[in-house]
PAFIBA-821286 format. One record per residue: residue number from 1; residue in three letters; x, y, z of N, C-alpha, C, O, CB in turn. Coordinates in steps of 0.05 Angstrom, whole numbers, padded with zeros to 5 digits. Atoms other than C-alpha are relative to their C-alpha. Glycine has a CB too. Layout:
N
{k NUM	r ALA	n.u X	n.v Y	n.w Z	ca.u X	ca.v Y	ca.w Z	c.u X	c.v Y	c.w Z	o.u X	o.v Y	o.w Z	cb.u X	cb.v Y	cb.w Z}
...
//
This chain:
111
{k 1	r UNK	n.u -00003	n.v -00028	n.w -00009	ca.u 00010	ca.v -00658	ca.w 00422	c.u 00003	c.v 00018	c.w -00024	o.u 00016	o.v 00010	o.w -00044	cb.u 00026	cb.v 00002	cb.w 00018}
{k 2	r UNK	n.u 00009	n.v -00019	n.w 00022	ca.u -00008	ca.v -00599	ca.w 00376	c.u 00028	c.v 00020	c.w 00001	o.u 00032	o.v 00026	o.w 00024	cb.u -00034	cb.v 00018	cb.w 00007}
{k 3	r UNK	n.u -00027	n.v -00027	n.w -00014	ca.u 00063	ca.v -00543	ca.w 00376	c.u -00020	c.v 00023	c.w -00015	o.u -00034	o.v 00023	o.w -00036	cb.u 00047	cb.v 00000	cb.w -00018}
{k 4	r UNK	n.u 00019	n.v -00032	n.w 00010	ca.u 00031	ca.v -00469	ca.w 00373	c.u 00025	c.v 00010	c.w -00017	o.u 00050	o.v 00008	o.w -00018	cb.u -00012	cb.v 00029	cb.w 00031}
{k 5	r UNK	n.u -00007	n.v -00014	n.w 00015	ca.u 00039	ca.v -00432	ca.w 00324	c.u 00020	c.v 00027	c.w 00012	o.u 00008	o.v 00038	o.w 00031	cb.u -00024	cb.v 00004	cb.w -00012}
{k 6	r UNK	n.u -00015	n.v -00030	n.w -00015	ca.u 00091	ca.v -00366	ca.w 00347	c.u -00007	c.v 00014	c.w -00022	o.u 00001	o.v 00012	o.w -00045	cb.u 00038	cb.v 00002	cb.w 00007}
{k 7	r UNK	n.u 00004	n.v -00015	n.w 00011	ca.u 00057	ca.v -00314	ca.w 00325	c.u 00022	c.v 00016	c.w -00008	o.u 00015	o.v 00030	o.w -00027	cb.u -00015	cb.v 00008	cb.w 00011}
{k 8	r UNK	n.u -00015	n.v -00025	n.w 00010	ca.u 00116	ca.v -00269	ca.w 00312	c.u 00007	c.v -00008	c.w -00028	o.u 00013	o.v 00010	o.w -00044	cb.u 00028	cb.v 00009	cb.w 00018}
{k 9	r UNK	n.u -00005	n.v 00012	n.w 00020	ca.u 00126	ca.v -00316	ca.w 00256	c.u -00020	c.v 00006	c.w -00029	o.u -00015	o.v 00001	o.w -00053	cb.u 00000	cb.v -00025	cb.w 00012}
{k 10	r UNK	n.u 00021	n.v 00000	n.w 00018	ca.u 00063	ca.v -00299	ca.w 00219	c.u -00011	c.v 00028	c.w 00007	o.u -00033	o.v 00031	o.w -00003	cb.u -00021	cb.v -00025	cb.w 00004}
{k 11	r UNK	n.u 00011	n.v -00026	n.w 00011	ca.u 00050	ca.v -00225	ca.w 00228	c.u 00002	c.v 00014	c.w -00019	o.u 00024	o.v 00010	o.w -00029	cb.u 00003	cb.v 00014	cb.w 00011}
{k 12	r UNK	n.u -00006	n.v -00022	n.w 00028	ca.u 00046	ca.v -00174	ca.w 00169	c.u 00020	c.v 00015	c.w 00010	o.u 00035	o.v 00020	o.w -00009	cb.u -00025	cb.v 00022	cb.w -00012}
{k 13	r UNK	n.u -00033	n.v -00014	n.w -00005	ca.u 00108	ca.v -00135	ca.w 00205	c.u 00019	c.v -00022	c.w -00012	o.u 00033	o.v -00014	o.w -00031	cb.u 00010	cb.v 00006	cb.w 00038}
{k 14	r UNK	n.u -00020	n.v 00021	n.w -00004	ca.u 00150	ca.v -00204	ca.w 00205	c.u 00009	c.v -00004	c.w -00037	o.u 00029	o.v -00007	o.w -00052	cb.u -00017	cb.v -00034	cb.w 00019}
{k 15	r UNK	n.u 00012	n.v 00012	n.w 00035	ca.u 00114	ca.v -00216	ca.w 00131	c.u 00018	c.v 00019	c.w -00026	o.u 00023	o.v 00012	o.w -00049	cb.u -00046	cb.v 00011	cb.w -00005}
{k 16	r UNK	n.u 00002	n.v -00024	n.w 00013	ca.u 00136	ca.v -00150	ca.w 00102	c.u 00031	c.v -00007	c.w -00016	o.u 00045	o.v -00025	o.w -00005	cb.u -00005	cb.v 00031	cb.w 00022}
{k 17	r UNK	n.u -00028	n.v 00000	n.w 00025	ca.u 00204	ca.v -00144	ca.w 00040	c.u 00010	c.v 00016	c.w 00013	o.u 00031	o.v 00013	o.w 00026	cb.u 00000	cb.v 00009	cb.w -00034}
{k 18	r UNK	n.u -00020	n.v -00027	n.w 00007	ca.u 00218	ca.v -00077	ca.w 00046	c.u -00016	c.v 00022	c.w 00030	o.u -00040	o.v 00022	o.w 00037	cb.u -00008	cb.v 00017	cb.w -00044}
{k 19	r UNK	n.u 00018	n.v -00021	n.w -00028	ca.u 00208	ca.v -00016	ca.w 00115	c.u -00013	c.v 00019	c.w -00012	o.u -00011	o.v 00035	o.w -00030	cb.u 00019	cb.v 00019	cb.w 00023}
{k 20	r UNK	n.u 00032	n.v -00026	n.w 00006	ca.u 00152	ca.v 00024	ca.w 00109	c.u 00011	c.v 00030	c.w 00022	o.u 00023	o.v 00033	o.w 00043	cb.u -00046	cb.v -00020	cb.w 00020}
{k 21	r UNK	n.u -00001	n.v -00023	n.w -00014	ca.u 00154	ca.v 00090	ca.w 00129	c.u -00020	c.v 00017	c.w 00000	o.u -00030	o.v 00021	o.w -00022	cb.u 00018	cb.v 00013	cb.w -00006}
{k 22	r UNK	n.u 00022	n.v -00020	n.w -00011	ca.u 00102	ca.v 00138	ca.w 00160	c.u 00000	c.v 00021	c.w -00024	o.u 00019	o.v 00036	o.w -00026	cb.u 00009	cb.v 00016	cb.w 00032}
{k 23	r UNK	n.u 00004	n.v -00016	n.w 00020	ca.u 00081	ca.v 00177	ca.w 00102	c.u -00026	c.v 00004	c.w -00010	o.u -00035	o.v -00010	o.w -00028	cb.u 00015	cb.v -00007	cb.w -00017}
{k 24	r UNK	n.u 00023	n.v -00005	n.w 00000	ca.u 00015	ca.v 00211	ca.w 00106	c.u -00007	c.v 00023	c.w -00023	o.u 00002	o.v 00046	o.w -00022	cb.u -00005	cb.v 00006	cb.w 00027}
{k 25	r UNK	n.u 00003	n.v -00013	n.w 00018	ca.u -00015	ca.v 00235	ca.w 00039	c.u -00025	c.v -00006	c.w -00014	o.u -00031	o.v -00029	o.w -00011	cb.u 00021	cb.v -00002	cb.w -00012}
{k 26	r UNK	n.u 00025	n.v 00013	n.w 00019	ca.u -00079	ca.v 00227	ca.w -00007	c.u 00004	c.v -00010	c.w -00021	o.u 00008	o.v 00003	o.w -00041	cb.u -00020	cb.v 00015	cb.w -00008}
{k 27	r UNK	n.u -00005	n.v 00017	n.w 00033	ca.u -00071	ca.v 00173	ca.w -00059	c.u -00029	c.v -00003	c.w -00010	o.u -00047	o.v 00000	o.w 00006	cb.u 00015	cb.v -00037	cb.w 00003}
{k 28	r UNK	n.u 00019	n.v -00004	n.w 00018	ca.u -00126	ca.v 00168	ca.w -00112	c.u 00002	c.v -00031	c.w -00004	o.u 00024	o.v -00042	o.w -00003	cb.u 00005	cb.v 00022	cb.w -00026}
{k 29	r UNK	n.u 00005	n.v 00035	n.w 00010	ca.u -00159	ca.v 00087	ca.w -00130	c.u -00019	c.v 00014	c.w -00018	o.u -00030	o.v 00035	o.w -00023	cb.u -00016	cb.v -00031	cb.w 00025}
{k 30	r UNK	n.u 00014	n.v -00004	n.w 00021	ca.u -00189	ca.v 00066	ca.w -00181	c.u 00001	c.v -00042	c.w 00000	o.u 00020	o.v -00058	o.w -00001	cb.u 00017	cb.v 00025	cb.w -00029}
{k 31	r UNK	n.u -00001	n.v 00032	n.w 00002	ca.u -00215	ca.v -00010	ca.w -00181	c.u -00026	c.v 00002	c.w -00014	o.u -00039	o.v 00021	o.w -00023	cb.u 00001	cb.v -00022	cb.w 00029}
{k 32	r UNK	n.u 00021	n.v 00013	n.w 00022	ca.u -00266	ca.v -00048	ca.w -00216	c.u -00032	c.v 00011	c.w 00010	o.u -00049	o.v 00019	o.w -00005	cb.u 00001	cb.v -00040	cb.w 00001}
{k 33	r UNK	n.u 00029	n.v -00013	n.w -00007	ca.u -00329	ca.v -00027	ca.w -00167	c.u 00001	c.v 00026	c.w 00026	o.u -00015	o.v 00034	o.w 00043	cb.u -00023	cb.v -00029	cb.w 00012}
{k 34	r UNK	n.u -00014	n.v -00020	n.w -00024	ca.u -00295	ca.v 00025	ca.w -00123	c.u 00019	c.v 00025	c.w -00010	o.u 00039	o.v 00021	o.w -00024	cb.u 00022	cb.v -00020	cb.w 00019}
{k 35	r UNK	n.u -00013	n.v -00027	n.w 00014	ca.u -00267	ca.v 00090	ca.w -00143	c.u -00004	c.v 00025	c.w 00025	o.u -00024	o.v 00033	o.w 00038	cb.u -00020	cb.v 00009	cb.w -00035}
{k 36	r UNK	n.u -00001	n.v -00021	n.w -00033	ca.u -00244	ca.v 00143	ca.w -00086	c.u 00032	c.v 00010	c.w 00008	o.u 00052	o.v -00003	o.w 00001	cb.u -00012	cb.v -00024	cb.w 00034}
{k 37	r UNK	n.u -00022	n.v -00005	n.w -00013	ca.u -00190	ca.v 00178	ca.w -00052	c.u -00003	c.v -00005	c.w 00030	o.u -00022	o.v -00008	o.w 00045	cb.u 00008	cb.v 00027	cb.w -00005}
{k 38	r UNK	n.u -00003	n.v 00018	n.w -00031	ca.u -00153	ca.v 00152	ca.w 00010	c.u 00028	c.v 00017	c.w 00010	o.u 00045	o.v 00028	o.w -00004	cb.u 00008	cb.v -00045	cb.w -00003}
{k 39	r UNK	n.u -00025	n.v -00005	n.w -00003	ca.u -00102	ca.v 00173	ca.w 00058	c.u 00015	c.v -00027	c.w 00003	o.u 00005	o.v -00049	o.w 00007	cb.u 00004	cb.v 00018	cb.w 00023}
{k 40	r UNK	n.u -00019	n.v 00021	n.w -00007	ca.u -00036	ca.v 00132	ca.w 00063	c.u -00006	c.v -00004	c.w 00031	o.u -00023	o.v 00009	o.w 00043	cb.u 00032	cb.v 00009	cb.w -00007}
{k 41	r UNK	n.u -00008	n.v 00004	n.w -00028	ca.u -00019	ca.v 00106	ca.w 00134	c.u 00029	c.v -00009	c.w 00007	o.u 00039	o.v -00006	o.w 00029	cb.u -00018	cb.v -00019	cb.w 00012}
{k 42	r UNK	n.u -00032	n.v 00010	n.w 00016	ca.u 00052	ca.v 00078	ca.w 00107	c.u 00000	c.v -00012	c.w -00028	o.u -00016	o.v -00019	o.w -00046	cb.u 00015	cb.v -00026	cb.w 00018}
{k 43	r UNK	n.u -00008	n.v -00002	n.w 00034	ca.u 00089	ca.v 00070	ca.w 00049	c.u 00028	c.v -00011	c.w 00004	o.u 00046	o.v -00006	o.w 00021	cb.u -00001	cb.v 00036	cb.w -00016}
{k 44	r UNK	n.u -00026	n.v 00003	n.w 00002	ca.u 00141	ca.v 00035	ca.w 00025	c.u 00005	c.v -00009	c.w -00039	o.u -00009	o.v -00004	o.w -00059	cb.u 00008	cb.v -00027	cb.w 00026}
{k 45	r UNK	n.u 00002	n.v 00002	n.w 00038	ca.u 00162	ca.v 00016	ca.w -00050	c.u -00005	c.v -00035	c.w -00006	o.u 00003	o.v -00049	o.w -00025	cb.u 00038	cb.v 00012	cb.w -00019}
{k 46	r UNK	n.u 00015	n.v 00026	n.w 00004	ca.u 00130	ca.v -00048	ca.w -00041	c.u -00026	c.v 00000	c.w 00006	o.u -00034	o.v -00023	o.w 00002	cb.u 00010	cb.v -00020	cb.w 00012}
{k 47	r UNK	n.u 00026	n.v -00001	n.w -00003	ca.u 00059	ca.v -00032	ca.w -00023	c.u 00004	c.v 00030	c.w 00025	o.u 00023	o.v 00040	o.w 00038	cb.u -00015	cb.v -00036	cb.w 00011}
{k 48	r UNK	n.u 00005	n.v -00014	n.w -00024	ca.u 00025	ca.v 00020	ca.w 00024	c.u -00027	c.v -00007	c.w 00013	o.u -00034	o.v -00030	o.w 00012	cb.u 00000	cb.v 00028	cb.w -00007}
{k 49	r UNK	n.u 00022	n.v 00009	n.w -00024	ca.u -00037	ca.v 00019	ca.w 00072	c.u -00012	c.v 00023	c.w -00005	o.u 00003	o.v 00042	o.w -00006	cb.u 00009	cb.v -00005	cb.w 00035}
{k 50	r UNK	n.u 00011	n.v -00019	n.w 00004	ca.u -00087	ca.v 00065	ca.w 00057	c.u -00034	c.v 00003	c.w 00019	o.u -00051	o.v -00014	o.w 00011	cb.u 00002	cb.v 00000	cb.w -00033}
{k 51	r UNK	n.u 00018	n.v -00001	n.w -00005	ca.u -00146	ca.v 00084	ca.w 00099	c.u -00028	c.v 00013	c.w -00009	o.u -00032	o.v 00037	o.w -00009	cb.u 00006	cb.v 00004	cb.w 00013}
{k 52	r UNK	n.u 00023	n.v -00015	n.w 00011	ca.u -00216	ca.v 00090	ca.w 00070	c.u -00023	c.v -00027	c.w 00006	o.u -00017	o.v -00050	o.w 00010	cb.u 00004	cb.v 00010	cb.w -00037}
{k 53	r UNK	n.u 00026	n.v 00013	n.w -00005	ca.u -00286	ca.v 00062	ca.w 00082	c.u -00012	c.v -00011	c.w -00026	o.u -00036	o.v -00016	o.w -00031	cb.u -00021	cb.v 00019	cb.w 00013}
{k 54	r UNK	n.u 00004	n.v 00014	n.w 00034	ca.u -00289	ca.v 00036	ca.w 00011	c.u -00001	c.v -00028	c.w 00008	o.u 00012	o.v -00034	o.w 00028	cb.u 00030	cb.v 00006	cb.w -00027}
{k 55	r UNK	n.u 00004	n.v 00025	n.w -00002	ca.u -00308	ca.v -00038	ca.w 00008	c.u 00015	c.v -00015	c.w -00024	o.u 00007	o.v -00020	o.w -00046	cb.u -00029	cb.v -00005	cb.w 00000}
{k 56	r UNK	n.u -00022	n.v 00006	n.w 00024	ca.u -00237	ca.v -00067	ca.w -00025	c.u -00002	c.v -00023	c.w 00007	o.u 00003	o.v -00019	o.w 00031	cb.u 00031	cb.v 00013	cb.w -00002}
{k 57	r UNK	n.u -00011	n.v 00026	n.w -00007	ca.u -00233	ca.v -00148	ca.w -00014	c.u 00022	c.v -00008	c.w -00017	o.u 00026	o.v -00006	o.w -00042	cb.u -00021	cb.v -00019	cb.w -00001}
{k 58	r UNK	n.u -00027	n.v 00015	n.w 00000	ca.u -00169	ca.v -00181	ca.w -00012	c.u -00005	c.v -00017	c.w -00029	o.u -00021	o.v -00035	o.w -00032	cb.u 00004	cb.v -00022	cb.w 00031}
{k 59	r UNK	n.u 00010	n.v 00022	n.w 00021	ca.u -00163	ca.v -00209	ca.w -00083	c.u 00004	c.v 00034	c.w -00021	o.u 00021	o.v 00034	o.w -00039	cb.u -00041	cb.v -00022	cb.w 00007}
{k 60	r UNK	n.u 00005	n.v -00022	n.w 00019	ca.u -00178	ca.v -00130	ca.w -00120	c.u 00025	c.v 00008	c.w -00005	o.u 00043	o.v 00011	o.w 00012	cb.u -00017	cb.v 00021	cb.w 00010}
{k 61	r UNK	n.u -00014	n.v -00015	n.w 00015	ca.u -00137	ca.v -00101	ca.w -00169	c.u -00005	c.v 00034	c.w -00001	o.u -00026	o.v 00043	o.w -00011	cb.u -00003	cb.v -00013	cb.w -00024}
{k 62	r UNK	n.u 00011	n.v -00027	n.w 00002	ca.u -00134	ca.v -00023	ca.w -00161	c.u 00025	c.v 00013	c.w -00024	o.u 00044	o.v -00001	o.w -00033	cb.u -00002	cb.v 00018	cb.w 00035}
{k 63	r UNK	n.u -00015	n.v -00020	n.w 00008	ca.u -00098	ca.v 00032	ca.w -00198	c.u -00005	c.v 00025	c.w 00018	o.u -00025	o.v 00038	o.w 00024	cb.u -00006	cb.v 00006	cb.w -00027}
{k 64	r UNK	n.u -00010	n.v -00017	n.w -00019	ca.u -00064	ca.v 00076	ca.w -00153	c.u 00014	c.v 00021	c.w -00003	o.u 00038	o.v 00017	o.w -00007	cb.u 00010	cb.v -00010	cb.w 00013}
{k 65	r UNK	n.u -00013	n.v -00025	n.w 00004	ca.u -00045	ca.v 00147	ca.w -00158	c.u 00016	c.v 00017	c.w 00020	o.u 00001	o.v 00030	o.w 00034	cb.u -00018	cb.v 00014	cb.w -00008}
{k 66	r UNK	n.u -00008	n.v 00004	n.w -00025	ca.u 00005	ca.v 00164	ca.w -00108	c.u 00016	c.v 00034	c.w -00011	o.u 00035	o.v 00034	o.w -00026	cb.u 00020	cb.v -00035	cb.w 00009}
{k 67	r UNK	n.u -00009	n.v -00028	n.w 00007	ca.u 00018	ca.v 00248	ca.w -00115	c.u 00025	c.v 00006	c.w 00030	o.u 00021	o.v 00008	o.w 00055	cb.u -00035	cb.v 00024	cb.w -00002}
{k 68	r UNK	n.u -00020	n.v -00003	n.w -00018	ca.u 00085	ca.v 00259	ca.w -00083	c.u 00005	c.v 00031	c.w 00003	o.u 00006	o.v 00043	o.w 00025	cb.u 00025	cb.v -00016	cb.w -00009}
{k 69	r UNK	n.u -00002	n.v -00045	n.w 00001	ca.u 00096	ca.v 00342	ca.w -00100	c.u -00013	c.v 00010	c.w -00023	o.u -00032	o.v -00001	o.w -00033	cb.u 00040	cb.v 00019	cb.w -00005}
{k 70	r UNK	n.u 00012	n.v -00012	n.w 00019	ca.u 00080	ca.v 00384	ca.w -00152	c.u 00005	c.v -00008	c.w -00037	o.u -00005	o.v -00001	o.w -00058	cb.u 00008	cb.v 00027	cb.w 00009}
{k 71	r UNK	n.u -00010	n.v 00002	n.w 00019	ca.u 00117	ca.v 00356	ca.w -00201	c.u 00004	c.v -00031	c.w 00002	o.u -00002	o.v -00042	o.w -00020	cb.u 00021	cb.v 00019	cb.w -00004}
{k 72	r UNK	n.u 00000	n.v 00032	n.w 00001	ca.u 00127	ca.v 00279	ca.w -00185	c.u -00031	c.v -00012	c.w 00020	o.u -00043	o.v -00003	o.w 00039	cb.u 00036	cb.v -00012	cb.w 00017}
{k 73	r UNK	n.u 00022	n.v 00012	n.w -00015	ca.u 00070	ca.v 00225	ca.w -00170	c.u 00012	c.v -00031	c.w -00018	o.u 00028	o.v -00036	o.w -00036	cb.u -00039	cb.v 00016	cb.w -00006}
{k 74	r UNK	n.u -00011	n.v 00034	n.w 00000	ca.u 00075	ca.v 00148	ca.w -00174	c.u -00033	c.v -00015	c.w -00025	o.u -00054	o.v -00004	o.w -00033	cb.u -00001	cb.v -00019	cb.w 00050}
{k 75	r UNK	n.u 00031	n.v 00010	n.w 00012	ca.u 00017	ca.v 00109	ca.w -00213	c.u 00011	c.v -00026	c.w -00008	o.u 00027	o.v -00031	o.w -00027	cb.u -00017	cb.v 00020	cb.w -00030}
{k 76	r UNK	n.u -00003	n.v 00028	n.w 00002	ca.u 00019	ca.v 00038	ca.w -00205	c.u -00026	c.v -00027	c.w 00000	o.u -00047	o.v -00019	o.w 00008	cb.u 00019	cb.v -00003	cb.w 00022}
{k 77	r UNK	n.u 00013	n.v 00018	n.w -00006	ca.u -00019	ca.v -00023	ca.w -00203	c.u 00005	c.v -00010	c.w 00023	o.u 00027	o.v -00010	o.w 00034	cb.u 00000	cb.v -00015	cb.w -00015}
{k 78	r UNK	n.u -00005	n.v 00018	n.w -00039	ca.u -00037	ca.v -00062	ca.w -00132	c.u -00017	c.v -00014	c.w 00006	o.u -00039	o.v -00004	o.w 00005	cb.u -00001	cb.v 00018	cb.w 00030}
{k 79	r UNK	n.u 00012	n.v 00017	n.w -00006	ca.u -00064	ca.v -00113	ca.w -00113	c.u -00009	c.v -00003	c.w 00031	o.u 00011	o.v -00011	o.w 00043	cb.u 00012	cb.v -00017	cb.w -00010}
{k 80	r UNK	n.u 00007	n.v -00004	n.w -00023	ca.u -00102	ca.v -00108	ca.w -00041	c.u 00005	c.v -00033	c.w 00012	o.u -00004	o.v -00054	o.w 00002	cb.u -00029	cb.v 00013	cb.w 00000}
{k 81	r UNK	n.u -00008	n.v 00026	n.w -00012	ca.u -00074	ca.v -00163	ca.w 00003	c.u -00002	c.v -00004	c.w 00033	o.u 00011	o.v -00020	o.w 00045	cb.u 00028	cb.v -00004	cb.w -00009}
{k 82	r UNK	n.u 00004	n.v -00006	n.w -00030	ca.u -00102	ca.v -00139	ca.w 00078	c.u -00024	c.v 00013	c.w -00012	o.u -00023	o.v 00027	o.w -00031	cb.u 00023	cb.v 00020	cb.w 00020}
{k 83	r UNK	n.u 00027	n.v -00017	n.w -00003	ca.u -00175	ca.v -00115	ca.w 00082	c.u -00005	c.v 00000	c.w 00026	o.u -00001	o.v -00021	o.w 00039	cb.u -00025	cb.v -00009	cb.w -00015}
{k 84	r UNK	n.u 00009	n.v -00006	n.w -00020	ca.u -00200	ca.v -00081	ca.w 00142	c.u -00022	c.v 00004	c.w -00008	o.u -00015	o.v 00021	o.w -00025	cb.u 00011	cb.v 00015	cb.w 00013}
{k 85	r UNK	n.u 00024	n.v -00008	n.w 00015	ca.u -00274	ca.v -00070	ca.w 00117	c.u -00015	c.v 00034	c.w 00024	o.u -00023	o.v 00041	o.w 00047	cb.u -00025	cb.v -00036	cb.w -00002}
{k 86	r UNK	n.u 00008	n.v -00040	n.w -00026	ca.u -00292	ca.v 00012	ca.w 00143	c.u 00026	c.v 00004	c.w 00007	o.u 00029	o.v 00023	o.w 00022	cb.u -00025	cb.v -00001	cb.w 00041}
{k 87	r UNK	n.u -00026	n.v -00012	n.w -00017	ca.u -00224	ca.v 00018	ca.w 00162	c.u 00020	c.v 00003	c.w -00027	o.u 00026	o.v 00026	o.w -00034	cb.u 00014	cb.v -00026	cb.w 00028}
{k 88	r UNK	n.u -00027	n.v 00000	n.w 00022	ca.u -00170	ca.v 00005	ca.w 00104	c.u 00001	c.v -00025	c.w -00009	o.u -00012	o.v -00045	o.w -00004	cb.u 00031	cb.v 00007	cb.w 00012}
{k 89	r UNK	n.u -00010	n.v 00026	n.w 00006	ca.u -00131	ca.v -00036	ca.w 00066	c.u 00031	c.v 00010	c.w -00012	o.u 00041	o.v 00032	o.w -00018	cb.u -00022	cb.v -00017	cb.w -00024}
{k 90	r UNK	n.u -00029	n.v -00006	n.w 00002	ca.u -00058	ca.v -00051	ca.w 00054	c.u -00003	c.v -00012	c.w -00036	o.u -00019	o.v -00026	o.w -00048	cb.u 00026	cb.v -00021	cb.w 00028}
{k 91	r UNK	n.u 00002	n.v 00019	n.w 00030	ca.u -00039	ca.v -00068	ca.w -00018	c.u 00034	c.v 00003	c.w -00010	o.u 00051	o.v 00019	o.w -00001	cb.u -00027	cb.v 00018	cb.w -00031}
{k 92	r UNK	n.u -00023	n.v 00018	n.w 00014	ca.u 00020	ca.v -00098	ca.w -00056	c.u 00001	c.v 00012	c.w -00034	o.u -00015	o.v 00011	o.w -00053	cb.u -00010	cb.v -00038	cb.w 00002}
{k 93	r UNK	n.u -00003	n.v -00028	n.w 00028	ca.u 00048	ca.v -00048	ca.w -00114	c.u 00010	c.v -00029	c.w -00018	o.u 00024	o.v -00048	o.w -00011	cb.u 00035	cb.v 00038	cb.w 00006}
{k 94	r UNK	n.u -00008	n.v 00022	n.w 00021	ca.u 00052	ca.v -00093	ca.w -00181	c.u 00012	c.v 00011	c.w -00024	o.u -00002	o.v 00027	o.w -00037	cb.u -00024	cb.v -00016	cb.w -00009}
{k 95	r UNK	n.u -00013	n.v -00007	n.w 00029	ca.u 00093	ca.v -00078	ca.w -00240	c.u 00009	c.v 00038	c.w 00012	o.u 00000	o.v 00059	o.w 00005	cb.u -00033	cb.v -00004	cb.w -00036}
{k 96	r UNK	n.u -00013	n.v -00019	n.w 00001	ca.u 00132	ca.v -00027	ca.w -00212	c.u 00011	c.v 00019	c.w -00015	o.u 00025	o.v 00001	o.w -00026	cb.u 00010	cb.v -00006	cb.w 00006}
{k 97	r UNK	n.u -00023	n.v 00001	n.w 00020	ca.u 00173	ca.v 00009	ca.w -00258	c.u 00029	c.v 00015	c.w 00017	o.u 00032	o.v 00031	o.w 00035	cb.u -00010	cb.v 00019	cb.w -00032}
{k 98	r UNK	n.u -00032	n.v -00014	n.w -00014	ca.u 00247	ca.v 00026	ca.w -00242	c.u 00001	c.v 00033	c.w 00010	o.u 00011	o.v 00040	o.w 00032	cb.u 00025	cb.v -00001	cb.w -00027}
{k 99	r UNK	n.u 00009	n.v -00028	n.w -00001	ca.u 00230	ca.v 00104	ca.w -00247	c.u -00012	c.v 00001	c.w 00020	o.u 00002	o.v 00009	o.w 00039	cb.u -00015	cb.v 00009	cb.w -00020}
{k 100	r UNK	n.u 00010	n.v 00001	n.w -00021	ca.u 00180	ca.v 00098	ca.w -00201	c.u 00005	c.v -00010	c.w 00023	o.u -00011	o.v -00003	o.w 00041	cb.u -00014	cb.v -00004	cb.w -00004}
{k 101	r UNK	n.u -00005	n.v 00013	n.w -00023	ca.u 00207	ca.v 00059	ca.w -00147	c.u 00026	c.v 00023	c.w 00001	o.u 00018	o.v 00040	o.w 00017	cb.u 00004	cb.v -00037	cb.w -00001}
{k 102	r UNK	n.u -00019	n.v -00022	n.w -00002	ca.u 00276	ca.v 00113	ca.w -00152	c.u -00015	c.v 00017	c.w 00006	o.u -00009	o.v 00027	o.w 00028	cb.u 00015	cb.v 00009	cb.w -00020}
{k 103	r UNK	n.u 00011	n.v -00028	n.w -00015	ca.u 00223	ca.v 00172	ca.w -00145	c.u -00011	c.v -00013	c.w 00026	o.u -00012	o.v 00005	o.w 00042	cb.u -00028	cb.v 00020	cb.w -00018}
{k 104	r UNK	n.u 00013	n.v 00008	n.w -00029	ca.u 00192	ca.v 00130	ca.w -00079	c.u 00028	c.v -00002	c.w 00015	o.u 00035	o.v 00015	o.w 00032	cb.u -00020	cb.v -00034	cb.w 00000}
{k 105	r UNK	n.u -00027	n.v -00005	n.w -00016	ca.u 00260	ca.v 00115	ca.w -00053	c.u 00005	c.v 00028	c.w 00005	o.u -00002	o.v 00037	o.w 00027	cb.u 00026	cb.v -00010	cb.w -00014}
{k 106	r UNK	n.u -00012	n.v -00035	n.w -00009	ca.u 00287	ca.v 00192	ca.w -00057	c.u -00031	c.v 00000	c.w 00013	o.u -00032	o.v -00012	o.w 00034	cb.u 00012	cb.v 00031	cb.w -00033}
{k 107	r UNK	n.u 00017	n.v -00010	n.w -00029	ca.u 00224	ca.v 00209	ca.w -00020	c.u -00007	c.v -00013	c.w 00023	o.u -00016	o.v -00001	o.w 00042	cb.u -00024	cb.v 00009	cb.w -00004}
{k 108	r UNK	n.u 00010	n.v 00008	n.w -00025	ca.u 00210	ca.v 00163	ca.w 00029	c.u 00034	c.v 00004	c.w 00012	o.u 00037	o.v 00005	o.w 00037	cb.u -00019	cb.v -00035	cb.w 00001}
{k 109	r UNK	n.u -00022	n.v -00001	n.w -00016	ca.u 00296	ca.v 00170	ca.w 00035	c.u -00003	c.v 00031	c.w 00017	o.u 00010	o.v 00036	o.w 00037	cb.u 00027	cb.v -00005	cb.w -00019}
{k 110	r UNK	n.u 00007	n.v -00032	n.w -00021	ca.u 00273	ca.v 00248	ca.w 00064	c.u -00010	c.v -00004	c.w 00020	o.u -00005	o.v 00015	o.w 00035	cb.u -00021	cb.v 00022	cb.w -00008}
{k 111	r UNK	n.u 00015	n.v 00002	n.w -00022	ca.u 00232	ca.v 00220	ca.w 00119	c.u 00028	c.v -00013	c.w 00021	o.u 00024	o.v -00019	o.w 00045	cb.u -00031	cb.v -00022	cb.w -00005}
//
């Protein structure tokens, strides 16, 4: 007898560190054969989800420009770890720095 798998066990909600929050904005990529702006779809200070028709596979390294106001923006490395191909992709913020994850906290703590 085979035991199923329980999905609740293995979704990307279940999967996730840190809560994402609804935070709709245009972040700026920059990868190896792909270069474009995207909106967010969530955000958290561990990755966000960005929708664009860009062809990102799971595996790409981008640089990500994440413009919060006029005066603060984020710029990190990420590694795409969800591809939707035409639709989006979620990605996984790498080398954080302390600074930057404090300016993502205070704003995503406004929402």
């Amino acid at each position: 007898m085979v035991d199923e798998l329980d999905e609740t066990l293995t979704s990307p909600d279940n999967r996730r560190r840190h809560d994402r929050s609804r935070l709709i904005i245009d972040v700026f990529f920059d990868g190896k054969d792909e270069t474009g702006v995207a909106s967010t779809k969530d955000i958290s200070v561990g990755g966000l989800y960005m929708n664009t028709q860009a062809d990102l596979p799971e595996g790409a390294v981008l640089l990500v420009r994440i413009p919060l106001d006029e005066l603060n923006q984020v710029v990190v490395n990420a590694e795409v770890v969800f591809s939707n191909p035409g639709h989006g992709v979620g990605v996984r913020f790498q080398g954080l720095s302390d600074d930057d994850r404090a300016t993502l906290e205070l704003e995503l703590g406004k929402m």
